[in-house]
C-alpha positions as CSV (number, residue, x, y, z in Angstrom):
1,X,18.4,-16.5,-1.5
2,X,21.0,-14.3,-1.0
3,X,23.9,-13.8,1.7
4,X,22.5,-11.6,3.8
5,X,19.2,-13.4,4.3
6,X,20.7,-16.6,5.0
7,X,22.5,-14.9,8.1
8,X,19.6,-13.8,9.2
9,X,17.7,-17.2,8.9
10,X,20.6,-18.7,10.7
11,X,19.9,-16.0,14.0
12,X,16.2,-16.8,13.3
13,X,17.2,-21.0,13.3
14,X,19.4,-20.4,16.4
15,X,16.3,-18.4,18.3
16,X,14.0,-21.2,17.3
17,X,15.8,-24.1,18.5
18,X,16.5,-22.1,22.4
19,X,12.5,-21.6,22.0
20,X,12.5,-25.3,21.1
21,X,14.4,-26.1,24.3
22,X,12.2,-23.7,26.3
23,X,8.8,-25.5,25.5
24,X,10.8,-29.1,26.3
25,X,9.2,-30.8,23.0
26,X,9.3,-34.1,23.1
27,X,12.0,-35.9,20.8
28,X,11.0,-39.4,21.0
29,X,8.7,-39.2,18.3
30,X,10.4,-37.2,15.9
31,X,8.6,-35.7,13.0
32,X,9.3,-37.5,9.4
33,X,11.0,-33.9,8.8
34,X,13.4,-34.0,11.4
35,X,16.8,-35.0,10.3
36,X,20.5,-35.8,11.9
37,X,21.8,-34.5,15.2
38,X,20.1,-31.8,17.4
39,X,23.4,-30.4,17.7
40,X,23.6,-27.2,15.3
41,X,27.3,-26.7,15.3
42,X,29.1,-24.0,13.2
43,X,25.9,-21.2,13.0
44,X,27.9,-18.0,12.0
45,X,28.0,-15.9,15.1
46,X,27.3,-13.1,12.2
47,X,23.8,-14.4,11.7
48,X,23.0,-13.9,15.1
49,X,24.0,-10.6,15.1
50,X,22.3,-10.0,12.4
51,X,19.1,-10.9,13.5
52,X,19.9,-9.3,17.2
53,X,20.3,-6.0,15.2
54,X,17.5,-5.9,13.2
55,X,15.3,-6.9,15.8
56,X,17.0,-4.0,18.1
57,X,16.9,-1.6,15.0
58,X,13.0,-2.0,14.3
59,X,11.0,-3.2,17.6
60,X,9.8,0.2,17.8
61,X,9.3,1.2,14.1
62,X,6.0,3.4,13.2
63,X,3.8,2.5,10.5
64,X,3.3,5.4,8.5
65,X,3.1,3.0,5.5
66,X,0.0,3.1,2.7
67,X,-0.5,1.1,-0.6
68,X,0.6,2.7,-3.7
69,X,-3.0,3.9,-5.5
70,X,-3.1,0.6,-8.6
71,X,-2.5,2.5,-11.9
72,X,-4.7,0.2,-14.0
73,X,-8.7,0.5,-15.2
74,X,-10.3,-1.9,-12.5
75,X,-11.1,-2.4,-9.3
76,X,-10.3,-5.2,-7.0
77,X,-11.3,-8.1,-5.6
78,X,-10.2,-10.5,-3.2
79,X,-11.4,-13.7,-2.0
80,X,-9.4,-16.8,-0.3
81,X,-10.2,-20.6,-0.4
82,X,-8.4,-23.8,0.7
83,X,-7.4,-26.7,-1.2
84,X,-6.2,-30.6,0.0
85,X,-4.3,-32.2,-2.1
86,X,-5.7,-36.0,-1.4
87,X,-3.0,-37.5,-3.8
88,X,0.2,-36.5,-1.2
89,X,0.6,-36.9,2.4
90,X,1.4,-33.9,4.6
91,X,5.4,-34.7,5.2
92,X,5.5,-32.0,7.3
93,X,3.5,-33.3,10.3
94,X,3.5,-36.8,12.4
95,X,-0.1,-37.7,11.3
96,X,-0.5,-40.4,8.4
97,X,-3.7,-39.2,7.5
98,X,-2.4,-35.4,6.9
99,X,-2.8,-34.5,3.1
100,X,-1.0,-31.5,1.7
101,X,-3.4,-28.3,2.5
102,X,-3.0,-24.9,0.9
103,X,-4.2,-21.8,1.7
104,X,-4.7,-19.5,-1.5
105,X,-5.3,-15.8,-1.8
106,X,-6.5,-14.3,-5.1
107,X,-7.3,-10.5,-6.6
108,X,-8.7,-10.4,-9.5
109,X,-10.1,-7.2,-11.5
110,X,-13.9,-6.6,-9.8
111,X,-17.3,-4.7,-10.8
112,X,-17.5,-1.3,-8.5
113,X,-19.2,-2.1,-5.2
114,X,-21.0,0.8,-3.7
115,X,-20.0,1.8,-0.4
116,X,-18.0,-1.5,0.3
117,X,-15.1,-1.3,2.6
118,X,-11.4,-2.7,1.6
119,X,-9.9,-5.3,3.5
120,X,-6.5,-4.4,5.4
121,X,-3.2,-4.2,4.5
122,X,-2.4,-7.7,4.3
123,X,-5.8,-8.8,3.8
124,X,-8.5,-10.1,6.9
125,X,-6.0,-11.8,8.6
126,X,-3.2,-9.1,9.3
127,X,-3.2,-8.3,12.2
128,X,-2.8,-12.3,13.1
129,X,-0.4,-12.9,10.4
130,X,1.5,-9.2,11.8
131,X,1.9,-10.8,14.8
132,X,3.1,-14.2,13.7
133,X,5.7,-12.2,12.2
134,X,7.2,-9.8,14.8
135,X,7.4,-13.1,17.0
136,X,9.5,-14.8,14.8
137,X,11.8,-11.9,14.0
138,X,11.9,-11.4,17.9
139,X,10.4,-7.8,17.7
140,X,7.4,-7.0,20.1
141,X,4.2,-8.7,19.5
142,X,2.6,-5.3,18.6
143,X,5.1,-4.3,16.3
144,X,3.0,-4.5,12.6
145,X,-0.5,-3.9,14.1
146,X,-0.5,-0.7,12.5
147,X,-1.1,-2.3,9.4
148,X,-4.2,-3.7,10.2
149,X,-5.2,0.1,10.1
150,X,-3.8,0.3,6.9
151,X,-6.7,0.1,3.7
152,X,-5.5,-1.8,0.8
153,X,-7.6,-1.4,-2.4
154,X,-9.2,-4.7,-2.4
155,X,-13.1,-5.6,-2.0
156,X,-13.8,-8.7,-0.3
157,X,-15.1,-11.1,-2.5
158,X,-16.6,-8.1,-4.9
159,X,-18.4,-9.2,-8.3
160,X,-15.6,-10.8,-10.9
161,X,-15.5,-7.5,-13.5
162,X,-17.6,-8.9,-16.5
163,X,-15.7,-6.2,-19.3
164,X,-13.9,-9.0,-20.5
165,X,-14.8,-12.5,-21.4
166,X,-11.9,-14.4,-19.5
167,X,-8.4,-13.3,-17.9
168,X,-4.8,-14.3,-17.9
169,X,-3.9,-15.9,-14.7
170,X,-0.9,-15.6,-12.6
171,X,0.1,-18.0,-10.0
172,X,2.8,-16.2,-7.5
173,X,4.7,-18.2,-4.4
174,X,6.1,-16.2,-1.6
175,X,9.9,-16.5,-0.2
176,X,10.9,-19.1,2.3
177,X,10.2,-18.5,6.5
178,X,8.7,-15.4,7.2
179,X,7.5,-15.1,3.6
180,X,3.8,-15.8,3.4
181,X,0.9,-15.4,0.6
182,X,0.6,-11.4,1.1
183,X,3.7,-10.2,1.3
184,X,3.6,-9.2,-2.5
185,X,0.4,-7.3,-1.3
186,X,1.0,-4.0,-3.4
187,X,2.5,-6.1,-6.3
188,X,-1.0,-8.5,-6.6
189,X,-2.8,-5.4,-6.6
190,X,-1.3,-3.4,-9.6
191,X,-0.9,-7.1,-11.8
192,X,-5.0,-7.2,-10.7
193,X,-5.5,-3.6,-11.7
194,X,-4.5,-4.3,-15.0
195,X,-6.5,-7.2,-15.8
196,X,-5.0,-10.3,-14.3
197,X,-6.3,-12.6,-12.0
198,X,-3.7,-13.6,-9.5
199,X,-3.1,-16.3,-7.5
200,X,-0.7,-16.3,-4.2
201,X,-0.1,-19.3,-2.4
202,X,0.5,-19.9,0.8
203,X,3.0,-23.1,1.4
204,X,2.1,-24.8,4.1
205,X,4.6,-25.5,7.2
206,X,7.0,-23.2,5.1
207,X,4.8,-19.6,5.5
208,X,5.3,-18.2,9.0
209,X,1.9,-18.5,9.2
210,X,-1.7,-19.9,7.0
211,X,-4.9,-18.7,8.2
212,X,-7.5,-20.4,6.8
213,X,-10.5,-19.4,5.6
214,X,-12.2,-21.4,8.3
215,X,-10.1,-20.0,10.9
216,X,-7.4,-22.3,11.8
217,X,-4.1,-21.2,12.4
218,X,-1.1,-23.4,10.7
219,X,2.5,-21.8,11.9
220,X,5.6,-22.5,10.4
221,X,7.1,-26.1,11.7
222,X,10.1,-25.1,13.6
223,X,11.8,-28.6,13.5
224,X,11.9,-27.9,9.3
225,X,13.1,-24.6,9.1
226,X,15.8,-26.0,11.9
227,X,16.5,-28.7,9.3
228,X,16.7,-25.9,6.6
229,X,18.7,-23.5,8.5
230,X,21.3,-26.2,9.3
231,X,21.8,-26.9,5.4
232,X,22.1,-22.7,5.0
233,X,24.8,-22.9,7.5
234,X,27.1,-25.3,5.6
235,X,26.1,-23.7,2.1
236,X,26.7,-20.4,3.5
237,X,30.5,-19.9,2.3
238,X,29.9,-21.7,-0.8
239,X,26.9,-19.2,-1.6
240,X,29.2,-16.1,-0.7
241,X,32.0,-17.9,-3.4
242,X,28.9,-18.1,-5.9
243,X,28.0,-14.9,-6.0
244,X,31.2,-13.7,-6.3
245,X,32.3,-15.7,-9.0
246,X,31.9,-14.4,-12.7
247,X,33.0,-17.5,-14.3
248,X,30.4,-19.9,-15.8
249,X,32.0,-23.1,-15.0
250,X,33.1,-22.0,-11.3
251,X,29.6,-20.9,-10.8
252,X,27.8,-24.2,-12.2
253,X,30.4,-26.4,-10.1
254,X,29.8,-23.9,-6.7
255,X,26.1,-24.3,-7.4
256,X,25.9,-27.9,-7.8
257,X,28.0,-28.3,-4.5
258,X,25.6,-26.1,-2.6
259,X,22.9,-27.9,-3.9
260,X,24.5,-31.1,-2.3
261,X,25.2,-29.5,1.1
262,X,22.0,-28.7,1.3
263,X,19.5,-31.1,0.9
264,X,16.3,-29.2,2.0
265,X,16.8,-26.4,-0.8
266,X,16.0,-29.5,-3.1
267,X,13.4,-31.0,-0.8
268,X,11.7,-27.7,-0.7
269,X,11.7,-26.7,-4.0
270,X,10.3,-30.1,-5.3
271,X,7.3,-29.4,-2.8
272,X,6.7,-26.3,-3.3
273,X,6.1,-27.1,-7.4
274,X,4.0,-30.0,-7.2
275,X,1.8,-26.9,-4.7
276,X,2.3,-24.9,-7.8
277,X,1.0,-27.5,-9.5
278,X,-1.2,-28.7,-7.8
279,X,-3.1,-25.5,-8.3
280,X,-3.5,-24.9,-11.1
281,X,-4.6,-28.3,-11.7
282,X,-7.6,-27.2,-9.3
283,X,-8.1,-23.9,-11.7
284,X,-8.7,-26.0,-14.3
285,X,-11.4,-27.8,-12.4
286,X,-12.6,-24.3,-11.1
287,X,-13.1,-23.2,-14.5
288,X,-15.4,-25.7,-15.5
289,X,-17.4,-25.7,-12.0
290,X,-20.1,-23.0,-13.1
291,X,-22.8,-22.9,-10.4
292,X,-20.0,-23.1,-7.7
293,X,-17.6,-19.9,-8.2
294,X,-17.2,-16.5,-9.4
295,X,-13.9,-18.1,-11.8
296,X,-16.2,-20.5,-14.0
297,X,-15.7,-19.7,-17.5
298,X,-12.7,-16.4,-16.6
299,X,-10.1,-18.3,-16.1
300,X,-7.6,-17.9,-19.7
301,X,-5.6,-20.8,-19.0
302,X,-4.1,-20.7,-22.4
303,X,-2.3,-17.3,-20.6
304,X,-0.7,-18.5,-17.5
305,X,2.3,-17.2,-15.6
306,X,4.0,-17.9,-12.8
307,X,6.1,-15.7,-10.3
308,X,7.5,-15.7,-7.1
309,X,10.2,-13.8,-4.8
310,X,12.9,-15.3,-3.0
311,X,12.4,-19.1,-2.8
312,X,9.0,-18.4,-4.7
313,X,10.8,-17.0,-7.3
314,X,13.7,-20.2,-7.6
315,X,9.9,-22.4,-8.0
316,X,8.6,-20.3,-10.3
317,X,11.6,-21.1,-12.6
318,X,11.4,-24.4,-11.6
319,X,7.4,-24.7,-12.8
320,X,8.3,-23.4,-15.5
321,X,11.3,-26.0,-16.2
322,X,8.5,-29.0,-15.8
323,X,5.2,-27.7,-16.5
324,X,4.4,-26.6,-20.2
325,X,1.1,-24.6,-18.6
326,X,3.8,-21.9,-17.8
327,X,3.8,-19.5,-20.6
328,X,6.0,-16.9,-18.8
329,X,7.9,-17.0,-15.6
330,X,9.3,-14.3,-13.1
331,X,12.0,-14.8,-10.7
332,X,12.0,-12.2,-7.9
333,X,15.6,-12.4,-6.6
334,X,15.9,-15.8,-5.7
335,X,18.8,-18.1,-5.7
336,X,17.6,-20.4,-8.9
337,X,18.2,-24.0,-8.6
338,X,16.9,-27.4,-9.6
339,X,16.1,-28.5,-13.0
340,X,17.5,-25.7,-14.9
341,X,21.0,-26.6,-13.3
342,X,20.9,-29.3,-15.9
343,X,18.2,-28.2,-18.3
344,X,18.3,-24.4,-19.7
345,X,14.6,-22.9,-19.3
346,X,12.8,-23.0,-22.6
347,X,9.9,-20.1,-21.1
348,X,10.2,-16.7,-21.5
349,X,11.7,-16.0,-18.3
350,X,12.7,-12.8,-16.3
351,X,15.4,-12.4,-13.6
352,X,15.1,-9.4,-11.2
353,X,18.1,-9.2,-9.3
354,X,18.7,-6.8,-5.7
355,X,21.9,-5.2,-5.8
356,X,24.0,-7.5,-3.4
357,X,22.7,-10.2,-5.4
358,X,23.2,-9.1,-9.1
359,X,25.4,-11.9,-10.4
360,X,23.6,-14.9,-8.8
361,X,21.1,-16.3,-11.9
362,X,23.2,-14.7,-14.7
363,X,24.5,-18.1,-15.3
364,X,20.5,-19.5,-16.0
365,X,20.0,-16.2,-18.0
366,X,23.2,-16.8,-20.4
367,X,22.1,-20.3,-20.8
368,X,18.2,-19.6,-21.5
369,X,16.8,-21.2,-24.8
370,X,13.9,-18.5,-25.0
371,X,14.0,-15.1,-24.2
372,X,15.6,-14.1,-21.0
373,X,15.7,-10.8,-19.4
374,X,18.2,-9.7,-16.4
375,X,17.1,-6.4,-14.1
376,X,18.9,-5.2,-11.9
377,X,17.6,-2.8,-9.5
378,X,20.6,-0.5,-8.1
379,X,19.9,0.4,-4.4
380,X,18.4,-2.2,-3.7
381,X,18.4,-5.7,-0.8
382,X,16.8,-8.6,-0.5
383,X,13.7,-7.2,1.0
384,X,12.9,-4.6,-1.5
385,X,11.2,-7.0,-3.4
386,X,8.2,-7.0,-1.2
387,X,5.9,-5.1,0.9
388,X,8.8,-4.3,3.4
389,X,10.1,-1.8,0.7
390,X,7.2,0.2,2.1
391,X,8.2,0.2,5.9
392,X,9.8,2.9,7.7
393,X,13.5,3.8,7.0
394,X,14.4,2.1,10.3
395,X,14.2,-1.0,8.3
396,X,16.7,0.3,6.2
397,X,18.8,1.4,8.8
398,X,18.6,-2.4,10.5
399,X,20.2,-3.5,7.0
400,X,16.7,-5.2,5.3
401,X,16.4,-2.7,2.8
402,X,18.4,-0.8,0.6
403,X,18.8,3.2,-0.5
404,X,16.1,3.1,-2.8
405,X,12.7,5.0,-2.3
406,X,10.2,2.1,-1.3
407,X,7.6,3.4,-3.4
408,X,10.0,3.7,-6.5
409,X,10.8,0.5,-5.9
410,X,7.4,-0.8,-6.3
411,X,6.9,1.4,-9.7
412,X,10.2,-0.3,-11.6
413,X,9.0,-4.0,-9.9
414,X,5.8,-3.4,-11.4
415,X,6.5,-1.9,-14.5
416,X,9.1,-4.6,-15.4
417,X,6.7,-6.9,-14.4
418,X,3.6,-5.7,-16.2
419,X,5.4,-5.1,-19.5
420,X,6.9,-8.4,-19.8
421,X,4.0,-10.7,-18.5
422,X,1.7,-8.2,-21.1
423,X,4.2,-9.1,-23.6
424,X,4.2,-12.8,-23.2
425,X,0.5,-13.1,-22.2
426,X,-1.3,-10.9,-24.5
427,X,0.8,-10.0,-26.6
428,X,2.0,-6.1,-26.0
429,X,5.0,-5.1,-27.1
430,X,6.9,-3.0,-24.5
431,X,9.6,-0.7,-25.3
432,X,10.8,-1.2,-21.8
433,X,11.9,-4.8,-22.8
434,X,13.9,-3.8,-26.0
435,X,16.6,-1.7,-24.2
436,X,17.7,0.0,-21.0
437,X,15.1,3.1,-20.2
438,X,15.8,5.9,-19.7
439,X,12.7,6.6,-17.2
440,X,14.4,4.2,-14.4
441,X,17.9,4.9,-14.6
442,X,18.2,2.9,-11.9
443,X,18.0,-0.3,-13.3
444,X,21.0,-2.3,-15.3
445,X,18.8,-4.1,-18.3
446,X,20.1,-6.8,-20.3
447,X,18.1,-9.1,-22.9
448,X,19.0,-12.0,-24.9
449,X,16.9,-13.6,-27.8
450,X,18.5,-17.1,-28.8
451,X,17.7,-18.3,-32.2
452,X,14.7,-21.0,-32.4
């Protein structure tokens, strides 16, 4: 998670806790998530303005966005289910009989389906989820319903493509509050294009929004991401000193003190990996469940990968740490913690890195025990590493994004991604994995290949 985004969660944390006040909640039954004072002291004055501006900048942005046309052979398919996880309790809410519930959204490569519609941009649910977004980054309430007019490329629940026997699988984890299991939209496509079936999760309490498949509508829980935002706000000048720093022993000892400053990040992450988890403990039931799913029998769970952006990227790496299912792992420009702190990832792992955020997970890639791989995309924020790389240039005026061309942006994402998860999961050599290319210029490559 990088600098500028946690200033921005902080404004977001500081306009949640005045809407708290405003709908006079009632404290004396706290949630099991609610932690310390209700006093927020010491929120950087800069986060609020940060999240003032880009709220100002884009509350009247036009949509002129489209998908990037998929470059590989198949079609796609998209279909969403829910699981319940009747092993954990639901920490998140007061009820003791809430179990952990997960919405998940696949594409997968389909047969042609004569004269079927594709679903919107974000799926069936965007204009909803569009909403649930503008209101927590205080913009109008109409600001993203554009995008409902917006075709993606995916078929609802189209025919699984029968050209091949079975497919790898890739399980992806969006970034912390307002990240949610779409926002990769483009990104799931092209992976599904070319042959995978893809898995996005949507992590319950900590998504700005799940809409399940039988309509109900689970928002974000404000009293966690107050709880989250308050451990951003002391870790915030420790993460600014991390990123910074270039020595490996000043970065391990700033990283281990943000971790301690900032409980949730831990709390989190742990979560958020037994979701991961979870899941695919439920593919491997799905794959054996013939006469009940279109997955029975497709699913190559020899072949699994696991990605994410932002906080879904730091779990990916942290799957991939714990859980030997993970054959390859991606880490979309998220601050890496956990495990690997102590324990050097033994995966095949990939860092992609925004600009402002290049040095933060060099440490985890000079320390890898596989082979490691270290992009970094010049021109590029935070942001860039999802569909808002799309949006109009007024998000790059309001600071989310950087110089780079959205739609160049998604072709080096993609092609990064592709070649190495091709590499790892089926076995394709990629030249763009041996050295820097000379087709994207803009990106600073670096590879290491420890001895085993």
């Amino acid at each position: 998670m990088q600098t500028i985004e946690i200033l921005m969660l902080l404004a977001m944390v500081i306009v949640g806790l005045s809407s708290l006040r405003r709908l006079r909640l009632n404290w004396a039954q706290p949630p099991r998530w609610r932690r310390g004072s209700r006093r927020y002291s010491g929120l950087s004055i800069l986060g609020v303005a940060a999240g003032l501006v880009v709220a100002a900048s884009v509350a009247h942005a036009q949509f002129t966005v489209r998908l990037p046309q998929p470059t590989g052979p198949y079609q796609i398919g998209t279909t969403y289910f829910a699981l319940v996880d009747e092993a954990r309790p639901e920490v998140f809410t007061d009820d003791p009989k809430d179990h952990r519930e997960l919405l998940v959204r696949c594409w997968y490569p389909a047969q042609p389906v004569a004269g079927a519609k594709p679903e919107p941009f974000w799926g069936k649910d965007t204009k909803e989820v569009g909403q649930r977004l503008a209101e927590f980054m205080r913009m109008p309430k109409n600001a993203f319903d554009d995008l409902a007019r917006v075709q993606s490329h995916a078929y609802t629940d189209a025919p699984l493509s029968r050209s091949k026997s079975s497919y790898p699988v890739l399980v992806f984890s969006h970034g912390y509050i307002p990240g949610f299991a779409s926002q990769n939209t483009a990104q799931m496509e092209e992976l599904a294009s070319h042959g995978y079936i893809v898995f996005g999760i949507g992590h319950t309490h900590e998504t700005v929004v799940n809409i399940f498949p039988d309509g109900r509508v689970v928002p974000f829980s404000k009293v966690r991401l107050a709880a989250f935002g308050q451990g951003a706000a002391k870790a915030n000048e420790l993460n600014t000193k991390y990123a910074a720093a270039t020595d490996p022993a000043e970065k391990d000892s700033l990283l281990r003190r943000i971790v301690a400053e900032w409980p949730a990040l831990d709390e989190s992450l742990r979560i958020w990996t037994a979701d991961v988890r979870f899941v695919l403990n439920q593919l491997e039931k799905m794959k054996s469940d013939k006469p009940k799913n279109m997955f029975a029998g497709k699913l190559d769970l020899k072949r699994i990968g696991i990605f994410g952006m932002s906080f879904g990227g730091a779990t990916a790496g942290q799957v991939c740490a714990v859980d030997k299912r993970c054959k390859a792992g991606i880490n979309l420009d998220g601050l890496q913690s956990g495990d690997l702190i102590d324990h050097p990832i033994e995966r095949p792992f990939m860092f992609m890195q925004s600009e402002a955020g290049r040095n933060i997970n060099r440490l985890f890639f000079e320390r890898a025990k596989n082979d490691a791989y270290y992009v970094v995309v010049k021109g590029t924020k935070h942001f860039n590493y999802s569909d808002f790389s799309l949006f109009s240039p007024d998000y790059r005026k309001a600071g989310l994004l950087g110089s780079i061309d959205g739609d160049r942006m998604e072709v080096i994402m993609n092609a990064y991604a592709l070649a190495f998860f091709d590499q790892y999961l089926r076995g394709k050599d990629s030249p763009l994995l041996k050295t820097p290319s000379a087709s994207y210029p803009e990106v600073e490559f670096s590879s290491r290949r420890p001895q085993r």
